[in-house]
C-alpha positions, 0 to 999 in steps of 0.5 A: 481494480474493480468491486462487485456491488451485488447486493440482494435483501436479507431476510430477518430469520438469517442465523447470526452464527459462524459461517463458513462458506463451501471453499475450504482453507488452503492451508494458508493464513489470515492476511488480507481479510475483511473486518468491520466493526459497529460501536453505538457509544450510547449503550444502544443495542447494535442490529445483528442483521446490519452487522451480518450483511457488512461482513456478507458484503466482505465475502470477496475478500474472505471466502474461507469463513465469515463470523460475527460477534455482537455484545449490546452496544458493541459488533465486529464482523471478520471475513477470513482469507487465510495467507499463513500457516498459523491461522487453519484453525483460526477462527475471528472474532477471535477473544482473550479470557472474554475480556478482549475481542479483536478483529484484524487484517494482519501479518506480523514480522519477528514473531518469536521476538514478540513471543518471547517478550510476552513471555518475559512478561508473564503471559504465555502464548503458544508457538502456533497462536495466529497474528491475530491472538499474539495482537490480542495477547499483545494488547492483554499485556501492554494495552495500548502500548502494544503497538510499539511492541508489534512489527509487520502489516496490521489493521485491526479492531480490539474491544476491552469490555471491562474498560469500555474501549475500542482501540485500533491501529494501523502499521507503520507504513500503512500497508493495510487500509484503515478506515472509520465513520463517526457520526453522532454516538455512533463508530464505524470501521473497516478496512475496506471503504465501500464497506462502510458505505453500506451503513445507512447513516453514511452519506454520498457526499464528497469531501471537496478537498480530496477531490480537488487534490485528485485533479490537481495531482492525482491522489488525495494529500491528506493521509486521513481523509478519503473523497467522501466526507463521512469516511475518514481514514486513519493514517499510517503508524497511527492508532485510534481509541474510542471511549464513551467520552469521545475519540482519540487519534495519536501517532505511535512510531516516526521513521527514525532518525537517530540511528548510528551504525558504523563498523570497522570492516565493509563486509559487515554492512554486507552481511548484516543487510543480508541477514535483515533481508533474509529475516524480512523475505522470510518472515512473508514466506510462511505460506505454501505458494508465493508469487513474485513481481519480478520485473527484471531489475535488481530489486525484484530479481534480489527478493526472488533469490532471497525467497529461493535460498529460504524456501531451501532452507526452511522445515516447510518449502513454499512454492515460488512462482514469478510474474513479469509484465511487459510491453511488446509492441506499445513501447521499448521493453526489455523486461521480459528478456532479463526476468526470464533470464533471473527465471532460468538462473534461479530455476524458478517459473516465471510467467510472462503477462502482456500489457499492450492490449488494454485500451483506454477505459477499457471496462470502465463503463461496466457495471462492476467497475466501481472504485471507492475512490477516483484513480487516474490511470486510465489503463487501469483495467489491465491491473485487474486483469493481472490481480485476477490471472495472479490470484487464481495461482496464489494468494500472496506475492512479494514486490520490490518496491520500497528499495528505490526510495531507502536507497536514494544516495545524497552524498553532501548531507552525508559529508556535512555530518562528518564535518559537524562531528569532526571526522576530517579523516573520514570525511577526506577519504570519502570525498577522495573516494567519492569523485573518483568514481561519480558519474561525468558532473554535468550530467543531467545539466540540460534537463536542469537547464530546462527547467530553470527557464521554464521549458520542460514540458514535464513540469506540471502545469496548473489546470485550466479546466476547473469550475471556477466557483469549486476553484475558489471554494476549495482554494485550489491556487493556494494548494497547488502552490503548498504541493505542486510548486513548493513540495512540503517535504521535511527533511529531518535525517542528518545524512539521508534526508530524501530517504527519510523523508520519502516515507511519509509521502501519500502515494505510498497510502495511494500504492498500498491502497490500490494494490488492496483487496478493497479496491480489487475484487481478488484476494491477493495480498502484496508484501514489501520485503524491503519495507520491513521495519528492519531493514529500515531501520538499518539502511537510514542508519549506515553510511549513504557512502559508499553503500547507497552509491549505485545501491552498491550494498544491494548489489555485493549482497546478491554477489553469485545469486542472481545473474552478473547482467541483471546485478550489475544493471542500471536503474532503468525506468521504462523507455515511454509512458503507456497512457501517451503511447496508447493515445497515439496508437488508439486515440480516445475515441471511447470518451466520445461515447461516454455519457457526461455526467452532470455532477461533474460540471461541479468541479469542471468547466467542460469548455475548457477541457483539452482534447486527448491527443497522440502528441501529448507527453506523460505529464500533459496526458495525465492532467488531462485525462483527469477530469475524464476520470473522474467523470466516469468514477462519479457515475460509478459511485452514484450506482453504488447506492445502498439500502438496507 
């Protein structure tokens, strides 16, 4: 996904009003916004005209409404993309009885529950306040606290005058990005990171550290850092207070891990996931259009039934439409065949998006093509060509990601527990239950095998290619043996450790990240159904068995919903990797006319770089193409020089 860094002076006689910009709201509310916020903990005055020209450079993201809010020391900037009904006429930064400022980039879930504990509370709200006023008024009644009150995906900035504290937070799972600067007296913030880049007092420097995890795996391991060394990122499920005597960062939720649910009938498993499932899809559908990324698969083809059945039912319907990408030609792909299959059975539109077209590269060279942070997916231009078809028909869809990792089925944890707690009964009837219907037990023996003597080419190998001296700088040895040889995963949950434990890994930050426009130049905005923290809540806290076992409890509640075929389908991962299969069709001959860039040779040695060959696997592909990438970043990051 790429950002447009055009950019032209602003002269000193520019009004610091409300802007609205021509294109009008659409009847939909703010959920993928632009915010920015300047605090000067010294008491000095903020420049209005710096502040307006970050919000200006947030237009992209926001092209309903642009404001700004200054107060002596303290500025928040809002560029508004309205994706829910509430927000028509709101208007941010939004205030609370001139006491409290907020601006946020925010979707809340449950919000006649969160409603009605403010007023239990002795604050009344109205039915109709958007995200961002019920945040405030959350933030109003319980102040720092109001986290542990807030459900949904959430980014946002509040000032509290009288106490002199900027508090902001970041949801759970860090759907929405989150990023701040400190230097000296001065704070920074914004969700989108090429935003603060813009301030004259944040530098260019990289953060080493990240960079030698992107060429190591992929992405960046620490969940508060980005590749630059000024701009921080605040993790997921964290929150983050500035007061005049300093900073202060705290974690504010974990996934649980002490949930107990067992009833006495299997159907109640059945219908209470429904009824989470159905309050989660919901919950996203407070909109006039939707998309889904159907991919043809169980999960996907469960949020488009779910979304149907509500649209149906509610006072106001949301039009669904469906988007699928396949493969025609590059690699075997059947994905196509069982979407439109889902499409017609639910009577829904489903677009058909060809992927195997995008080259290599392709775009990267451009001017425009200037990521905040280095990716490693050379095909990476195709995703922008797919945000961009999407958003011109909607500005919100919804994935199935979420439910291949909740689901992940472990049935010895689950039967120590049982022998922990004393359940011989249950424990037998599962185990008896259990290896009548598990797969033949030496499946899987000779990929196992493979890797226990050291010849699965799909493990990943320690890079050749480093500059040495970057090598030992950044001791990279001793990182790859942390994360690459020996995964640092904890495994706290009594019987779904993986699952559990699979929520706090990076790439979701990664995933999250890049799916945001901060990284793409379109305003769409990507909801999780299945990451919706009730439907969390409850899966770690069931049975793994047999619920979890082949998804059964996914599978029985879409029963007569969607397609026999498609409900009863395996998982099935795509049958070849697109970077490899590109290579052996193309080859890589576009590298050969790149320039090198010599702030490269700082972290390779270009002597040794492995040639891009057709014979390579996914695994080897994506090492080497690594330093390729981020080669061709540098010299995108470089032209993204601002002065102001």
């Amino acid at each position: 996904m790429t950002m447009l860094f055009s950019w032209k002076n602003l002269t000193a006689g520019l009004s610091f009003l409300t802007i609205r910009s021509a294109r009008q709201p659409i009847g939909e509310a703010s959920g993928l916004s632009g915010i920015v916020g300047i605090y000067h903990r010294n008491g000095a005055p903020i420049e209005r005209a710096l502040l307006h020209s970050l919000v200006e450079f947030l237009a992209y993201r926001g092209p309903d409404s642009r404001e700004c809010w200054t107060d002596g020391s303290i500025g928040l900037g809002h560029a508004m993309l309205r994706t829910t009904r509430e927000s028509l006429g709101e208007s941010q930064p939004e205030n609370l009885d001139g006491r409290y400022w907020i601006v946020a980039d925010a979707r809340l879930d449950g919000r006649a529950e969160l409603m009605a504990e403010l007023q239990r509370s002795g604050r009344a709200v109205r039915t109709n306040v958007p995200d961002a006023g019920l945040i405030l008024s959350a933030y109003a009644t319980w102040g720092t606290a109001c986290v542990e009150h807030l459900r949904g995906d959430f980014s946002f900035g509040i000032w509290d005058a009288r106490n002199r504290q900027l508090f902001c937070a970041r949801d759970h799972f860090g759907i929405k990005p989150f990023y701040y600067v400190q230097r000296g007296d001065i704070y920074l913030f914004s969700n989108t990171l090429n935003c603060l880049r813009m301030h004259p007092l944040v530098s260019g420097e990289l953060n080493d550290a990240a960079i030698g995890d992107f060429l190591l795996f992929g992405l960046n391991y620490e969940n508060g850092t980005t590749s630059f060394r000024d701009i921080l990122r605040l993790p997921p499920a964290h929150c983050l207070s500035v007061l005049t005597n300093g900073l202060r960062i705290e974690r504010y939720w974990k996934p649980p891990t002490d949930g107990r649910i067992r009833y006495s009938k299997p159907q109640e498993y059945v219908e209470n996931f429904q009824s989470l499932l159905r309050a989660a899809v919901g919950d996203r559908l407070r909109t006039d259009r939707v998309g889904i990324l159907l991919s043809g698969g169980l999960d996907s083809s469960s949020v488009a039934a779910v979304a149907k059945e509500v649209s149906a039912t509610n006072a106001q319907t949301t039009e669904i439409r469906c988007y699928t990408h396949v493969y025609e030609s590059l690699i075997p792909d059947r994905e196509g065949e069982y979407a439109s299959e889902v499409g017609e059975f639910l009577r829904l539109p489903v677009k058909i998006m060809v992927s195997d077209h995008t080259q290599l590269f392709e775009g990267w060279d451009e001017s425009e093509f200037s990521l905040p942070e280095p990716v490693e997916n050379p095909l990476f231009a195709g995703f922008f060509d797919s945000c961009r078809n999407i958003s011109a028909d909607c500005r919100v869809v919804l994935s199935g990601e979420g439910a291949d990792n909740l689901l992940d089925f472990q049935m010895w944890p689950y039967a120590a527990d049982l022998r922990r707690s004393g359940e011989w009964r249950r424990l037998l009837t599962e185990l008896a239950n259990y290896f009548w219907i598990r797969p033949f037990p030496w499946r899987g023996v000779r990929t196992r095998l493979k890797r226990i003597i050291g010849r699965d080419a799909d493990v990943p190998l320690f890079p050749k290619w480093l500059n040495r001296e970057f090598l030992e700088r950044a001791n990279l040895k001793a990182r790859w043996k942390e994360w690459g040889e020996h995964p640092k995963l904890v495994f706290e949950h009594p019987i779904h450790p993986k699952a559990h434990a699979s929520l706090s890994l990076p790439q979701w930050t990664q995933m999250f990240e890049q799916d945001n426009a901060g990284v793409t130049p379109y305003p769409l905005e990507v909801r999780y159904p299945f990451l919706d923290l009730r439907v969390v809540n409850y899966l770690l806290a069931i049975p793994p068995f047999p619920w979890f076992f082949e998804k059964m409890i996914l599978r029985e509640a879409m029963a007569e919903r969607i397609p026999e075929r498609v409900r009863m389908r395996p998982k099935t991962p795509l049958r070849g990797d697109p970077i490899s299969a590109q290579l052996r069709k193309t080859g890589a001959d576009r590298l050969k006319r790149m320039h090198w860039s010599k702030g490269t040779d700082a972290f390779i040695d270009r002597s040794a770089l492995v040639p891009l060959h057709g014979k390579m696997n996914a695994e080897q592909a994506r090492t080497h193409v690594r330093p390729h990438c981020l080669n061709i970043w540098l010299q995108s990051a470089r032209r993204v020089q601002y002065n102001w």
